[in-house]
C-alpha positions as CSV (number, residue, x, y, z in Angstrom):
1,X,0.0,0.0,0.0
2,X,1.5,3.0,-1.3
3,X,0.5,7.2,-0.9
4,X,-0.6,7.8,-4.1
5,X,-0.3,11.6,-4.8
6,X,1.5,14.8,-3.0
7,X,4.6,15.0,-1.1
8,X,5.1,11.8,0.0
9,X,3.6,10.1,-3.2
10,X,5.1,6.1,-3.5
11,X,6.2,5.6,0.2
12,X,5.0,2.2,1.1
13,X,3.1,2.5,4.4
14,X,2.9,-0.1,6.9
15,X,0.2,-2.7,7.3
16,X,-1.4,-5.2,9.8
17,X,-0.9,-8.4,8.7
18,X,-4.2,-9.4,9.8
19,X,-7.0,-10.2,7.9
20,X,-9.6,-8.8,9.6
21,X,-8.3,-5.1,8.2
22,X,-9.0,-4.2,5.2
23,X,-7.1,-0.9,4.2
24,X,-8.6,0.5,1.4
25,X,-6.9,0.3,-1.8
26,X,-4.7,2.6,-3.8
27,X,-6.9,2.8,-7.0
28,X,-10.0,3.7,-4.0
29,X,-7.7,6.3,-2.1
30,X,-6.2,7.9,-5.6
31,X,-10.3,8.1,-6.4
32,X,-11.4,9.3,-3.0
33,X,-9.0,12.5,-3.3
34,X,-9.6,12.7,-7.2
35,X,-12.9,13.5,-6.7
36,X,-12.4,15.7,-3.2
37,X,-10.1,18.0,-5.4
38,X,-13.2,18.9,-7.4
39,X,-15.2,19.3,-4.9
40,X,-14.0,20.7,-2.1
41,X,-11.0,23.1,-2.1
42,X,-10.6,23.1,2.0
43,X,-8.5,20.4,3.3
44,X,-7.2,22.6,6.9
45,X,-8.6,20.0,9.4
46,X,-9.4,16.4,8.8
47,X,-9.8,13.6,11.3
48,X,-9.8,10.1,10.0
49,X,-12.0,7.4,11.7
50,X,-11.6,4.2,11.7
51,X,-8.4,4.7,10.9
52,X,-6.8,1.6,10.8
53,X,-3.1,1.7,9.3
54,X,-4.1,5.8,8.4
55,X,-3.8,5.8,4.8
56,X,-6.6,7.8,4.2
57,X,-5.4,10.4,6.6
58,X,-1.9,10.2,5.5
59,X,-2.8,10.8,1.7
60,X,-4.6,13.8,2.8
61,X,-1.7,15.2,4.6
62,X,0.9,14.2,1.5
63,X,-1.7,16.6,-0.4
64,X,-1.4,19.3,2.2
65,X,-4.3,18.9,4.3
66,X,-2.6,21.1,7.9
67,X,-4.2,18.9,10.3
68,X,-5.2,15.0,10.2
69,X,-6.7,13.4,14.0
70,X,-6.6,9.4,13.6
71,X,-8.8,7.4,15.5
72,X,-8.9,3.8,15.8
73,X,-9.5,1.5,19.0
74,X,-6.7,-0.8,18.2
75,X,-3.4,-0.4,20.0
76,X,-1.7,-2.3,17.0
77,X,-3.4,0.2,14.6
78,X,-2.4,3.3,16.7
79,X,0.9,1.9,16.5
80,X,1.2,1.4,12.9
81,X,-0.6,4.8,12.2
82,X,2.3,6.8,14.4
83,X,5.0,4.8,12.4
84,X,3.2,5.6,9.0
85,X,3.3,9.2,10.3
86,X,7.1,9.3,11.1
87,X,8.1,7.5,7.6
88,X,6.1,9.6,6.0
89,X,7.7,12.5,7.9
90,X,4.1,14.0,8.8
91,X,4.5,13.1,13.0
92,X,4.3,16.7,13.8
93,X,0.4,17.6,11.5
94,X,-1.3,15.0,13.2
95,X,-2.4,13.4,16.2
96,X,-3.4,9.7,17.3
97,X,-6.5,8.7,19.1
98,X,-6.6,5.5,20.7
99,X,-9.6,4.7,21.7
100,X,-13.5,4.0,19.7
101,X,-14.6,5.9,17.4
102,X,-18.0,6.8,19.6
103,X,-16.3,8.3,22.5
104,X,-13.8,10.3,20.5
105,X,-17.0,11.8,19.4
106,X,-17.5,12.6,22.1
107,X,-14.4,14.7,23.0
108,X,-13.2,16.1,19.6
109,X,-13.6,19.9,19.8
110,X,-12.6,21.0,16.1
111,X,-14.2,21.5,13.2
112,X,-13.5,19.6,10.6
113,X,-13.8,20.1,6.5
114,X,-13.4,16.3,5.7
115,X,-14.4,13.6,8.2
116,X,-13.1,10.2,6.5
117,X,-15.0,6.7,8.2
118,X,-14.0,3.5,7.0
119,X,-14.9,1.3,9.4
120,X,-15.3,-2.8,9.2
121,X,-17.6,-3.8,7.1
122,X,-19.4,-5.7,9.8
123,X,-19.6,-2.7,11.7
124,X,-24.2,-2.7,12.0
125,X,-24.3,0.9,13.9
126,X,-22.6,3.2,10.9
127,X,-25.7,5.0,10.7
128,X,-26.1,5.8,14.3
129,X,-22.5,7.2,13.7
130,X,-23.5,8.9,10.8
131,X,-26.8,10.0,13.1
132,X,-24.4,11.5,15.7
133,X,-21.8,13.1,13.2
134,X,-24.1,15.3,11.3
135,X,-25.7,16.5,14.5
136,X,-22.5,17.4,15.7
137,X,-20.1,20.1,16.1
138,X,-17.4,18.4,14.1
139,X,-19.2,19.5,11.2
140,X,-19.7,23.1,9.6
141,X,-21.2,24.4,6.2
142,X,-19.4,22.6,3.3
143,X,-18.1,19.9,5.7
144,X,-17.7,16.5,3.5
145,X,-17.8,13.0,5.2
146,X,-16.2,10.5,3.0
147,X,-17.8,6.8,3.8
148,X,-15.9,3.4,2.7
149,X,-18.4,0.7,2.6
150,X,-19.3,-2.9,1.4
151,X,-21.7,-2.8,-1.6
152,X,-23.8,-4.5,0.2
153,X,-24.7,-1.4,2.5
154,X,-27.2,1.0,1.1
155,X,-25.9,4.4,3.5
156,X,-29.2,7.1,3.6
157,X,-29.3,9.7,1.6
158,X,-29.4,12.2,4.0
159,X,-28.1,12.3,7.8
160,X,-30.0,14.9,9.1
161,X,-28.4,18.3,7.1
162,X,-25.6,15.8,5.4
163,X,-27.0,15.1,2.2
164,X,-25.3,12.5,-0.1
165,X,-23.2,14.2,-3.1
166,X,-21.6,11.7,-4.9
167,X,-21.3,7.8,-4.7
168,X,-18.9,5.4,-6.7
169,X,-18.7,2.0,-6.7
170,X,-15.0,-0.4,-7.0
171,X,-15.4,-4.3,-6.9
172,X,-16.8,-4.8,-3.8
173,X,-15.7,-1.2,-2.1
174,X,-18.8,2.0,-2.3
175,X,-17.7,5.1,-1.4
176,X,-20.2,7.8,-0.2
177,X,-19.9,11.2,-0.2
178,X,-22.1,13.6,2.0
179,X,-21.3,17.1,2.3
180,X,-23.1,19.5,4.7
181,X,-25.4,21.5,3.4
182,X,-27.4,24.3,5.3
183,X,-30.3,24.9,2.6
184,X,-31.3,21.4,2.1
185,X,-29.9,21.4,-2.3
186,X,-28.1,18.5,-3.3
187,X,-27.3,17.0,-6.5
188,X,-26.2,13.6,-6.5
189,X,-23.9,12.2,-8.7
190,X,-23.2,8.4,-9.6
């Protein structure tokens, strides 16, 4: 698994070799921020749940985003997440949660302009996460959560003023798109 654009484009990041994790894949990652670039031109503050080895944060900060919080319960993935960060020479933009993703919602006091989730697919309470995050402070106008899930999912369209803006599907991986929207327009695109 490699960072596929910015700075630190091609540096192999570290994995888990576990196979209950399921990083999400280059071609996904490189299409995730493909599309972000023309959609949303304010990457200052990110936080990345879910976020397993922290590729999706990581990429972000490779492509200049100033600020990146990880969260992920697992020790291992904290682990892996703060050595991705020192490789990657991005240690000092970033800070690592260790702890689940419910209570760190809990505590998180910033605003954010891109809230990546990509939990386990067998993760059943995504949309009371979903529920919580568009309710919450972490979001402002123009705020875009980024959701990795199994095709098998079928996400709302709406989260109480997130509305979806864009999905895509790859093999079995769906990414949704919501972006906070104050006067209820949306136009979704496939």
């Amino acid at each position: 698994m490699r960072i596929t654009g910015g700075k630190a484009k091609g540096i192999q990041l570290k994995t888990l070799q576990k196979q209950s994790l399921r990083p999400t894949t280059d071609l996904v990652r490189h299409a995730i921020f493909s599309t972000l670039q023309n959609m949303s031109h304010d990457w200052h503050r990110i936080v990345d749940l879910y976020a397993g080895t922290g590729a999706l944060g990581i990429e972000a900060l490779s492509r200049n985003a100033e600020w990146v919080d990880f969260v992920d319960q697992s020790k291992k993935c904290c682990d892996i997440i703060k050595h991705n960060l020192e490789k990657t020479g991005f240690s000092d933009r970033a800070h690592v949660y260790c702890c689940n993703v419910k209570k760190a919602i809990t505590f998180l006091n910033n605003n954010y302009d891109v809230i990546f989730l990509d939990p386990p697919y067998s993760l059943s309470s995504i949309d009371n996460v979903l529920t919580t995050i568009a309710s919450s402070e972490l979001i402002v106008a123009n705020s875009m959560v980024v959701l990795c899930h199994t095709k098998h999912f079928s996400p709302n369209s709406e989260y109480d003023k997130l509305h979806l803006v864009k999905q895509s599907h790859y093999g079995d991986t769906c990414v949704s798109m919501y972006r906070r929207i104050n006067n209820g327009n949306s136009n979704i695109s496939r």
